[in-house]
C-alpha positions as a printed NumPy array, in Angstrom:
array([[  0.214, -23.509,  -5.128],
       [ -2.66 , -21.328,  -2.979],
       [ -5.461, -23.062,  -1.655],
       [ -8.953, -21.287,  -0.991],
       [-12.126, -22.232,   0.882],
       [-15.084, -21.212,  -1.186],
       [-18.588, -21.405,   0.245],
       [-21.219, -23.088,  -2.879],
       [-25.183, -22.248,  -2.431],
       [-26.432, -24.786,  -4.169],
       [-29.862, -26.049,  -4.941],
       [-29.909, -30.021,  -5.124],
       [-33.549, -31.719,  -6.852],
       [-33.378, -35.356,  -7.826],
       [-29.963, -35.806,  -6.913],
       [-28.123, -37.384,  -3.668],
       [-25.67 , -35.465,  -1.939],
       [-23.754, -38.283,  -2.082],
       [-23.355, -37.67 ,  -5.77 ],
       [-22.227, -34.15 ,  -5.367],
       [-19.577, -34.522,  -3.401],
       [-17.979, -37.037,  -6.362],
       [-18.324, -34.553,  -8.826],
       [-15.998, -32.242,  -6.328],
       [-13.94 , -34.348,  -5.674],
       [-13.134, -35.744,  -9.427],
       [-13.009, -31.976, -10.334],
       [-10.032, -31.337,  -7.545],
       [-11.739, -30.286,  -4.601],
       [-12.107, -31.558,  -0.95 ],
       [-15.53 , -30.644,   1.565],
       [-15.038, -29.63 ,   4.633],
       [-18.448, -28.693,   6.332],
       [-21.582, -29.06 ,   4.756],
       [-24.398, -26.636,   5.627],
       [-28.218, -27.383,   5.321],
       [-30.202, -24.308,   4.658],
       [-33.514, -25.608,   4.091],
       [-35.711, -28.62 ,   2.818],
       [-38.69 , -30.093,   1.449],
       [-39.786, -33.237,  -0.218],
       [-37.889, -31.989,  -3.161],
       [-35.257, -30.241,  -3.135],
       [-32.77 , -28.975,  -0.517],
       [-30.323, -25.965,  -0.537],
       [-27.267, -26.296,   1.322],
       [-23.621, -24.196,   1.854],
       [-20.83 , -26.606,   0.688],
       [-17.474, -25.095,   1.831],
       [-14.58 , -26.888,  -0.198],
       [-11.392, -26.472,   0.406],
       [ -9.611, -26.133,  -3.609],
       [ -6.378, -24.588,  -4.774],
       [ -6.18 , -21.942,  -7.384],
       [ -5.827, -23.857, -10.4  ],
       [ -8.823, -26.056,  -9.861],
       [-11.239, -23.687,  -8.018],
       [-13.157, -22.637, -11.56 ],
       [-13.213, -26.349, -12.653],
       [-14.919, -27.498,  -9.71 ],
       [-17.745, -24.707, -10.017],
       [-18.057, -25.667, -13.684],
       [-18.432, -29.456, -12.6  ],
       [-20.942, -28.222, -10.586],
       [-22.8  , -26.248, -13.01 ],
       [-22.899, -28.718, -15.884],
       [-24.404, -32.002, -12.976],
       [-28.097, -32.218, -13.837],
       [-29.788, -31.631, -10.673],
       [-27.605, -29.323,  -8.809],
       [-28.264, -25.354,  -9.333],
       [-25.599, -22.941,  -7.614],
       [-27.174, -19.8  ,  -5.964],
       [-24.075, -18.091,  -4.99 ],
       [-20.081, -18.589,  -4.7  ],
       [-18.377, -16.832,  -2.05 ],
       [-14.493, -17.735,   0.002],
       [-13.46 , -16.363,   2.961],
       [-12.007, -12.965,   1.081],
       [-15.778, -12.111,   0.034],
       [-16.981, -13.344,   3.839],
       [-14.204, -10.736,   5.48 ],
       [-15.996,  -8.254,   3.503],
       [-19.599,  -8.333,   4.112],
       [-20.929,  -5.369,   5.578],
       [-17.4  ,  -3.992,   4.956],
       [-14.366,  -4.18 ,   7.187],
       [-14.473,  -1.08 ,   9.943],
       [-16.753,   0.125,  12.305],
       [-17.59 ,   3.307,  14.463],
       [-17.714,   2.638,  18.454],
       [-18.181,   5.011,  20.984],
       [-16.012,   5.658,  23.941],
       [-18.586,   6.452,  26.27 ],
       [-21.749,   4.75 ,  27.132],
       [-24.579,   6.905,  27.207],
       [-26.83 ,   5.069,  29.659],
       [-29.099,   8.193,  31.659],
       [-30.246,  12.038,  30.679],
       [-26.972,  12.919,  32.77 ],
       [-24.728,  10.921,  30.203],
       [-26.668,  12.457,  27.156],
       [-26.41 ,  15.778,  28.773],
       [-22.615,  15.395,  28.68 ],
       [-21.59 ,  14.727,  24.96 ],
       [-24.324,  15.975,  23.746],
       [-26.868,  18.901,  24.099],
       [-26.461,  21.279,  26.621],
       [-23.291,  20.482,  28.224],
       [-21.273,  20.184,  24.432],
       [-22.089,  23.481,  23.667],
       [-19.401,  24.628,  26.187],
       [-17.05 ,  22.493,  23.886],
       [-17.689,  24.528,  21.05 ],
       [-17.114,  27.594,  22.611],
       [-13.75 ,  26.39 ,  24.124],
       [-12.976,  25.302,  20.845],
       [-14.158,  28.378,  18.846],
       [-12.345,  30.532,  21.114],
       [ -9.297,  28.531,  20.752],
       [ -9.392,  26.276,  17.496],
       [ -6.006,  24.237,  18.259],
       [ -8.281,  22.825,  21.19 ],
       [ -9.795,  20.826,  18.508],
       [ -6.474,  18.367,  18.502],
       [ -7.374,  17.776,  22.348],
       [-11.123,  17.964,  22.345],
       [-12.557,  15.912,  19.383],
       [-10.803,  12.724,  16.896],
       [ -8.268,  15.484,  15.198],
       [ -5.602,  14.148,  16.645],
       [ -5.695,  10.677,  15.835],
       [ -7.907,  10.256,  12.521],
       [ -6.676,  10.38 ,   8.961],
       [ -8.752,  10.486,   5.375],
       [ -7.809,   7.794,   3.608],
       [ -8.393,   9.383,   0.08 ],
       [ -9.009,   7.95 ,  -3.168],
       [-10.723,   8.845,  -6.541],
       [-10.939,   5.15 ,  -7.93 ],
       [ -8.455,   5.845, -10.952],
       [ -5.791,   3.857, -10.288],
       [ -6.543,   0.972,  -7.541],
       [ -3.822,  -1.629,  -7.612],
       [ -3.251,  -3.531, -10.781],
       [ -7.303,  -3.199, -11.782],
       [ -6.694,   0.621, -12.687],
       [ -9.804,   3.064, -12.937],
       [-12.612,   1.143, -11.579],
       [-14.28 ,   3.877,  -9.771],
       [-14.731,   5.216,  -6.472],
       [-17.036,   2.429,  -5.229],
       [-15.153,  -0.431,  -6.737],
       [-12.052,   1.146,  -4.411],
       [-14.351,   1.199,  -1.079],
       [-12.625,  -2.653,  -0.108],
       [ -9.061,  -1.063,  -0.537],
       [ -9.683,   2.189,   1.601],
       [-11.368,   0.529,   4.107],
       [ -8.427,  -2.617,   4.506],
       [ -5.788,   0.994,   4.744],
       [ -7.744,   2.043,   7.599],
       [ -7.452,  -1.213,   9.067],
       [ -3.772,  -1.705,   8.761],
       [ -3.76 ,   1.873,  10.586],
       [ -5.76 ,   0.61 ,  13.335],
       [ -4.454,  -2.322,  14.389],
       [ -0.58 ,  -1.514,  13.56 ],
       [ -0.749,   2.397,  14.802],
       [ -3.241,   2.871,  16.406],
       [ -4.73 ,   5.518,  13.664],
       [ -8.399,   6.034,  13.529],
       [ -8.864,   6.194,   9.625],
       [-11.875,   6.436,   7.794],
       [-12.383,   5.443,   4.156],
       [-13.409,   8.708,   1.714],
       [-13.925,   7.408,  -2.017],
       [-14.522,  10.396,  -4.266],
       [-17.185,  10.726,  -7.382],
       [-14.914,  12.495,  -9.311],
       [-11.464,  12.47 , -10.864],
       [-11.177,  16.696, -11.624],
       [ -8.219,  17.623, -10.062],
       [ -9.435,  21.239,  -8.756],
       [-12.59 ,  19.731,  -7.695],
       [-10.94 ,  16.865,  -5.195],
       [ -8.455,  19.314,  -4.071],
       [-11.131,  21.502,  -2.824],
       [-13.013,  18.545,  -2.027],
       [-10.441,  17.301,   0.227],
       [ -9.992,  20.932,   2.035],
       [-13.315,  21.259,   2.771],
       [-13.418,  18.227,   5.035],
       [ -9.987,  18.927,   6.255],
       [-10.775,  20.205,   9.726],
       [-12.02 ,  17.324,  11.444],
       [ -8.744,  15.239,  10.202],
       [ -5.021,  15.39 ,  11.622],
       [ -3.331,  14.2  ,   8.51 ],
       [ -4.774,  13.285,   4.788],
       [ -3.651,   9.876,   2.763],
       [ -4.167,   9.334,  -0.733],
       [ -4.571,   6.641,  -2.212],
       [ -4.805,   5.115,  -5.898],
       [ -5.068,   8.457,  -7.884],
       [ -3.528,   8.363, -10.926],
       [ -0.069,  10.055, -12.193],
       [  0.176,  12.814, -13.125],
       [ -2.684,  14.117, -11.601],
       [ -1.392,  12.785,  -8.329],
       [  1.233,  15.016,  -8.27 ],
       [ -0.501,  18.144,  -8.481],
       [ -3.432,  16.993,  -5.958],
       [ -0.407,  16.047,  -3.228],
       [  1.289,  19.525,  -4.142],
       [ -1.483,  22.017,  -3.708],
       [ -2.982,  20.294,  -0.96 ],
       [  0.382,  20.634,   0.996],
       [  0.555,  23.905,   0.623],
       [ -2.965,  25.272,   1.283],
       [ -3.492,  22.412,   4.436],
       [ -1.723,  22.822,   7.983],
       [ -1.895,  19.303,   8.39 ],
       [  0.6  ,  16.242,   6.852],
       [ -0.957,  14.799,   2.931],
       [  0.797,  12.024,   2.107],
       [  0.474,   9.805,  -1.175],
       [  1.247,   6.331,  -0.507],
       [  1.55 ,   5.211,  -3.324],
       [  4.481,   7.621,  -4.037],
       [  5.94 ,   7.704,  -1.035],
       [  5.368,   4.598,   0.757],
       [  6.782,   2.382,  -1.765],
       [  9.87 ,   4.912,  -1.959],
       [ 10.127,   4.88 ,   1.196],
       [ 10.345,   1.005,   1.516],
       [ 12.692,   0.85 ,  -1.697],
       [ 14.825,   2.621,   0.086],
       [ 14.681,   0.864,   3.019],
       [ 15.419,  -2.386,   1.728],
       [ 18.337,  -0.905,  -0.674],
       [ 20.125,   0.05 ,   2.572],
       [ 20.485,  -3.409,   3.117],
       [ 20.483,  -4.873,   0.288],
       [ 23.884,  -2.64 ,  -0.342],
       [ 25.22 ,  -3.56 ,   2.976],
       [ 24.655,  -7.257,   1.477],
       [ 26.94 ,  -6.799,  -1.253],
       [ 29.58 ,  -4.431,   0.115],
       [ 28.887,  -1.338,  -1.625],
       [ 27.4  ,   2.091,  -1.203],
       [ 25.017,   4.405,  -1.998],
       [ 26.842,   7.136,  -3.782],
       [ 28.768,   4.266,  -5.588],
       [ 26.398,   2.302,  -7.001],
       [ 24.452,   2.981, -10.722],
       [ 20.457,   2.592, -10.247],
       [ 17.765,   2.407, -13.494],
       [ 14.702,   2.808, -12.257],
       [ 12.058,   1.492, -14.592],
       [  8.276,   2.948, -14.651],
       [  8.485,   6.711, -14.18 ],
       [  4.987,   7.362, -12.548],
       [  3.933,   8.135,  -9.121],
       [  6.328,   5.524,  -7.628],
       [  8.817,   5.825, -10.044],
       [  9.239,   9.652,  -9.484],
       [  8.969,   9.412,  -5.329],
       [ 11.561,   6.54 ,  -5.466],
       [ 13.89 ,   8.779,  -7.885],
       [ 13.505,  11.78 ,  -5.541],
       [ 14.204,   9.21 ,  -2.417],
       [ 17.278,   7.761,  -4.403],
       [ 19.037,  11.639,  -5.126],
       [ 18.01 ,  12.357,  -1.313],
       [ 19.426,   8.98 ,   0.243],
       [ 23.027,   9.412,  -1.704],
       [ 23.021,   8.33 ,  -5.495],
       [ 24.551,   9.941,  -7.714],
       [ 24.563,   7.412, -10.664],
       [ 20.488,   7.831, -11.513],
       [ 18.729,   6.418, -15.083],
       [ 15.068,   7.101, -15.105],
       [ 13.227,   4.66 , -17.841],
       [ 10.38 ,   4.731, -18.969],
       [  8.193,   3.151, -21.851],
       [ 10.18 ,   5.69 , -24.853],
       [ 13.405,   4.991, -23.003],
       [ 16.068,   6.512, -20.284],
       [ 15.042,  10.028, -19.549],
       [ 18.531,  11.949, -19.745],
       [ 20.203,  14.805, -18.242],
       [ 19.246,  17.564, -20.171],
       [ 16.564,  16.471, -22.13 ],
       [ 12.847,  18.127, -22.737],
       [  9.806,  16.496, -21.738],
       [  5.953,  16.903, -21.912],
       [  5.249,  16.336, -18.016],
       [  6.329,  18.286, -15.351],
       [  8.203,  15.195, -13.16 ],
       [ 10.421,  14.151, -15.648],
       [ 11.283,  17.555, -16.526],
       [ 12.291,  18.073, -13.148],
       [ 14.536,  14.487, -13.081],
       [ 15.991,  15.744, -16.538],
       [ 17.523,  19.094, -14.481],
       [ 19.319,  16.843, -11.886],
       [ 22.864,  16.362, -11.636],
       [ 22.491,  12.708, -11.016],
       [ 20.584,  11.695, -13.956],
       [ 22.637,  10.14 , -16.627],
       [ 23.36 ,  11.863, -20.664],
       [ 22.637,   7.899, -21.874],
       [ 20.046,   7.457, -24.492],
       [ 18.764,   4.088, -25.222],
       [ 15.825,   1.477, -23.612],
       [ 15.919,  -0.385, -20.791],
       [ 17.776,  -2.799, -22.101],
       [ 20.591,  -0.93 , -23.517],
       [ 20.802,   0.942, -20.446],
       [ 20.475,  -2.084, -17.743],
       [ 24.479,  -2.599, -18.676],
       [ 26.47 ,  -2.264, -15.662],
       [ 23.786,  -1.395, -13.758],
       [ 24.193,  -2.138,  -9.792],
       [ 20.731,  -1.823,  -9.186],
       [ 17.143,  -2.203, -11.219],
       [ 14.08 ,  -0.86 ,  -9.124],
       [ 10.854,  -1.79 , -11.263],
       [  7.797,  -0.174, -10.237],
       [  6.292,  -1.076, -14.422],
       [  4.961,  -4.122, -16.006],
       [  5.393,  -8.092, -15.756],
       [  7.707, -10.007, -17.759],
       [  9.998,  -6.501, -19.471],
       [ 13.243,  -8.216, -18.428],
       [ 15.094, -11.278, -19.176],
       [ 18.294, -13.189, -17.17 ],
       [ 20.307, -12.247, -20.476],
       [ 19.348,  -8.767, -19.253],
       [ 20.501,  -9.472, -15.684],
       [ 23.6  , -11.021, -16.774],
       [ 24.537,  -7.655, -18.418],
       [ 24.258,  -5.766, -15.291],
       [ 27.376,  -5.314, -12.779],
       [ 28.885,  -8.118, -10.092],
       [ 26.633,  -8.938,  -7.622],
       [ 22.903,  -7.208,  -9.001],
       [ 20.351,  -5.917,  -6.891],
       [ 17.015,  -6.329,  -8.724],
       [ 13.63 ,  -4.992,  -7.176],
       [ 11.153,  -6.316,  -9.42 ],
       [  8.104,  -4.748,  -8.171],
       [  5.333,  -4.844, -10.835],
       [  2.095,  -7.004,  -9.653],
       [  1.04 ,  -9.713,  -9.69 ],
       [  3.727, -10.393, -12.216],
       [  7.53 ,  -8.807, -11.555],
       [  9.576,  -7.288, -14.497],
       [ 11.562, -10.82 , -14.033],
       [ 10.118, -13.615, -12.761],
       [ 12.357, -15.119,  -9.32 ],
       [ 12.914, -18.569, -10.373],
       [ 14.62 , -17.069, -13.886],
       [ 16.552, -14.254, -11.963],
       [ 17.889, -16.473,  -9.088],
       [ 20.99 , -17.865, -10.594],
       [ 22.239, -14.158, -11.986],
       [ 21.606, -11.71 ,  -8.998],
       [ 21.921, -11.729,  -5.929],
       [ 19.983,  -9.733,  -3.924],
       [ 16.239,  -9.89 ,  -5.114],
       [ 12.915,  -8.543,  -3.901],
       [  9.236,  -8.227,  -5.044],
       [  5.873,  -6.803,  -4.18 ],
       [  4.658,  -9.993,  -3.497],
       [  4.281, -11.898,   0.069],
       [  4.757, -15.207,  -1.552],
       [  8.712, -14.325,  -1.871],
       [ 10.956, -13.345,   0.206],
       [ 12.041,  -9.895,   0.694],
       [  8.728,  -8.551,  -0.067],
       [  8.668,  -4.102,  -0.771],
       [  5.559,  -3.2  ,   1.016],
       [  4.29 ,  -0.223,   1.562],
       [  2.492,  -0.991,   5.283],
       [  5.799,  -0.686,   6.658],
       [  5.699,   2.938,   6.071],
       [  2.656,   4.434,   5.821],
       [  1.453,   3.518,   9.722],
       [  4.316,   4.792,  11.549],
       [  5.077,   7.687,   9.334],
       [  1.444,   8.853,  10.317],
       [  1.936,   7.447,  13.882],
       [  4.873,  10.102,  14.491],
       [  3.632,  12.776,  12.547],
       [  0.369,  12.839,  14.744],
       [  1.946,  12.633,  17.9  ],
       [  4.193,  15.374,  16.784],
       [  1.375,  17.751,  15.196],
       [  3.527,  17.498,  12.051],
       [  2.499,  20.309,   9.416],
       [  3.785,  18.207,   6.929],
       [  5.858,  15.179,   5.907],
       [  9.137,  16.582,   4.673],
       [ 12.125,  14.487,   2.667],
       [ 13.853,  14.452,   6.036],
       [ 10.778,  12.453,   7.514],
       [ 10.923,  10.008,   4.628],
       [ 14.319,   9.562,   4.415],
       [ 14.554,   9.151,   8.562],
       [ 11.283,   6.671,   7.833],
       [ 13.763,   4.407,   5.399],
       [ 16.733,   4.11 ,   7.839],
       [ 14.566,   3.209,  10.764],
       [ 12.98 ,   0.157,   8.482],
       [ 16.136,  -0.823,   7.411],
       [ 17.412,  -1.134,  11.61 ],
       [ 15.215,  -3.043,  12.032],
       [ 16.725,  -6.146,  10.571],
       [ 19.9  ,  -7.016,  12.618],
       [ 22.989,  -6.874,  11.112],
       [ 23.205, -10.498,  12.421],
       [ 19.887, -11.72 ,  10.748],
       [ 20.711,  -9.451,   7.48 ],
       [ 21.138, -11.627,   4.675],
       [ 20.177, -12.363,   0.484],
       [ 16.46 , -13.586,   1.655],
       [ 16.231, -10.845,   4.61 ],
       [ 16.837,  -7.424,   3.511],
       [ 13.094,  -6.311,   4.399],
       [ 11.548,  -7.012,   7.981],
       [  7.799,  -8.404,   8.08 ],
       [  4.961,  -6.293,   8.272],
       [  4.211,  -7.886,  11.448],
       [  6.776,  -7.028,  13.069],
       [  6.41 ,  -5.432,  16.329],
       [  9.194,  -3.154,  16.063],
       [  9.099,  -1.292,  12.909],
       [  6.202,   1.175,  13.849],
       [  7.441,   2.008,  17.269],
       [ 11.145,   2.765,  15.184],
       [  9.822,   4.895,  12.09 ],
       [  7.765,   6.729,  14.764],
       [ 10.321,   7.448,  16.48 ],
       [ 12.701,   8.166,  14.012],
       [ 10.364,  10.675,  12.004],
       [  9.39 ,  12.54 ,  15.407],
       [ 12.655,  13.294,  15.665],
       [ 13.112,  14.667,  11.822],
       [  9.926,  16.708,  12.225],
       [ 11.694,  18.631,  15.543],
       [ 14.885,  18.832,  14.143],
       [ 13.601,  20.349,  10.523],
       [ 11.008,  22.514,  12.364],
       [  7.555,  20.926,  11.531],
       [  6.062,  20.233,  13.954],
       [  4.006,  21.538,  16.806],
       [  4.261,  19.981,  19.744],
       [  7.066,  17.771,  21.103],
       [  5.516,  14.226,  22.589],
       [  6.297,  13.272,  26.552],
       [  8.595,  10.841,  25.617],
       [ 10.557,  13.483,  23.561],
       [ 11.245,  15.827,  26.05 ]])
């Protein structure tokens, strides 16, 4: 059970405080600091924080509400309180203290900047915030599990990204939500405001649109576009199926994988799957297994349907699950069952990725596979894509990457997986935290090194050489 602190506004007339706090704590909540904003003769306001899990945070407020006497103002927890004013800021390097320091970085003595720069554009990656800043990209249409809510409903999401690239890479990002979801328009969009970025991450933009954006833009941009939501989750699928297969003694071009929800992530993870070794693939999604050989309406599965690995077998997910070495679910809560599980080969791997709610729950999958992981941090062996996304960027900025290739992604996967020692590998630890202090400094390194060796990039860092 989670617990929350939630900070109440209320209004209190003709009632004692002392009263209040027994209507919280009959309703399931506990104070911990009482505030006192202001008061008169008759009435006070004051911030209660109270400490309340999950289940009985509503029921307190409503306690609240219905007490004659005691009128709430606002409701806000620590999540809202980490937000206000929003999550990033802009410092400067320099001070700019005297006419000498203005003079500098700005008006006259920049104008010699320019010039150095217009003479010589690629002096832009040592001269101004090219080299280390990435757009963190969204159009609102598909942010989390909420969907389309807009481009200023997705604001808190882009800004947390460029967080996570701060603090575990170093990455000056900057949030960029777009007012509009036409695909030609964001594409242009996005290369207009190209130059002053070294790399370009989208974010929540829904399939198949996605595809198209992420295609054109790597074509007509000289810098790496990367959708995260594609790649970073294949990425980390494929990292933890490394081990996860080392767990139960089999390999990669060995094992049969049905990989269930065939949008953004589905298609990346396919693509990562043919790439990494399998050769036994089933593609499902909500009609059934796309097969070898088949015609379909979008583009993707068209493409899966002209692969060698993809199977001939018709049926749904749950005729097709049989034998099955491996489910990856990256689709809805609740589509599987442990009769399901129990149909699949000795010793299942299940990713159940869908949030908040996996394709199988944990507690009804436990007894019938074993190897199992989530998207969720409240079990273990959690698939998450901020073990990817900040050192892929990391290396392909240091490198002056054009692009991020298959070979980067696939180099990205096997330097997550290292992390976790073969002697702390096990069924719970197939995946290593986000926190840990390795796993940036290894997929840096690791896709540095495909970026030289497949040609892509444009400079070769210090420690490289």
């Amino acid at each position: 059970m989670a617990f929350n602190n939630l900070v109440a506004r209320v209004e209190l007339k003709n009632i004692s405080f002392g009263e209040v706090a027994s209507v919280i704590g009959k309703a399931g909540g506990d104070i911990i600091s009482i505030d006192v904003i202001s008061s008169s003769g008759e009435s006070s306001v004051r911030d209660i924080t109270i400490e309340v899990s999950d289940k009985h945070e509503e029921q307190v407020l409503e306690h609240l509400r219905s007490t004659s006497g005691v009128k709430i103002i606002n409701v806000s927890d620590r999540t809202f309180l980490a937000h206000l004013g929003g999550k990033i800021s802009i410092k400067s390097k320099i001070p700019i203290k005297n006419r000498d320091d203005l003079s500098r970085v700005y008006t006259p003595g920049v104008a010699r900047v320019c010039s150095a720069i217009h003479e010589d554009p690629k002096k832009a990656y040592s001269l101004t915030i090219k080299r280390n800043t990435v757009a963190v990209i969204s159009d609102g249409s598909a942010v989390l599990g909420l969907g389309d809510i807009g481009p200023l409903a997705s604001a808190p999401v882009m800004e947390g990204k460029a967080m996570l690239f701060k603090q575990l890479a170093d990455v000056d990002a900057f949030p960029i939500c777009l007012d509009t979801q036409d695909t030609e328009e964001i594409i242009q969009t996005i290369k207009n405001i190209a130059p002053i970025f070294g790399g370009i991450n989208l974010e929540d933009i829904s399939s198949p649109r996605c595809f198209e954006i992420e295609k054109r833009l790597t074509e007509e941009l000289d810098i790496p576009v990367f959708h995260d939501d594609q790649h970073g989750t294949a990425v980390v699928v494929v990292a933890g199926l490394l081990n996860a297969l080392k767990v139960v003694g089999k390999k990669m071009e060995d094992v049969r994988v049905v990989v269930n929800g065939i949008g953004a992530a589905g298609v990346a993870i396919c693509k990562m799957l043919i790439n990494a070794g399998v050769k036994r693939l089933v593609p499902v999604d909500r009609d059934g297994a796309i097969v070898n050989g088949g015609t379909y309406p979008y583009p993707m599965w068209q493409w899966l349907a002209e692969q060698d690995q993809v199977e001939k077998q018709e049926g749904t997910l749950k005729d097709v699950i049989k034998d099955a070495d491996v489910f990856i679910g990256v689709s809805r809560g609740g589509i599987l069952s442990a009769a399901d599980v129990q149909k699949m080969a000795e010793d299942p791997i299940v990713f159940a990725m869908a949030n908040p709610n996996p394709e199988i729950s944990p507690e009804e999958a436990q007894d019938h596979v074993r190897v199992f992981a989530t998207g969720r941090s409240d079990y273990p062996n959690q698939i998450n894509n901020v073990l990817a996304f900040p050192g892929i960027y990391r290396g392909a900025l240091d490198c002056r990457a054009t692009l991020i290739n298959e070979p980067m992604k696939l180099a990205a996967a096997r330097a997550i997986a290292s992390v976790v020692t073969e002697k702390e590998l096990n069924e719970q630890y197939i995946i290593p935290s986000i926190f840990n202090e390795h796993v940036v400094s290894k997929v840096r390194q690791a896709v540095v090194q495909a970026a030289i060796l497949t040609g892509v990039n444009r400079r070769i860092p210090k420690d490289f050489r």
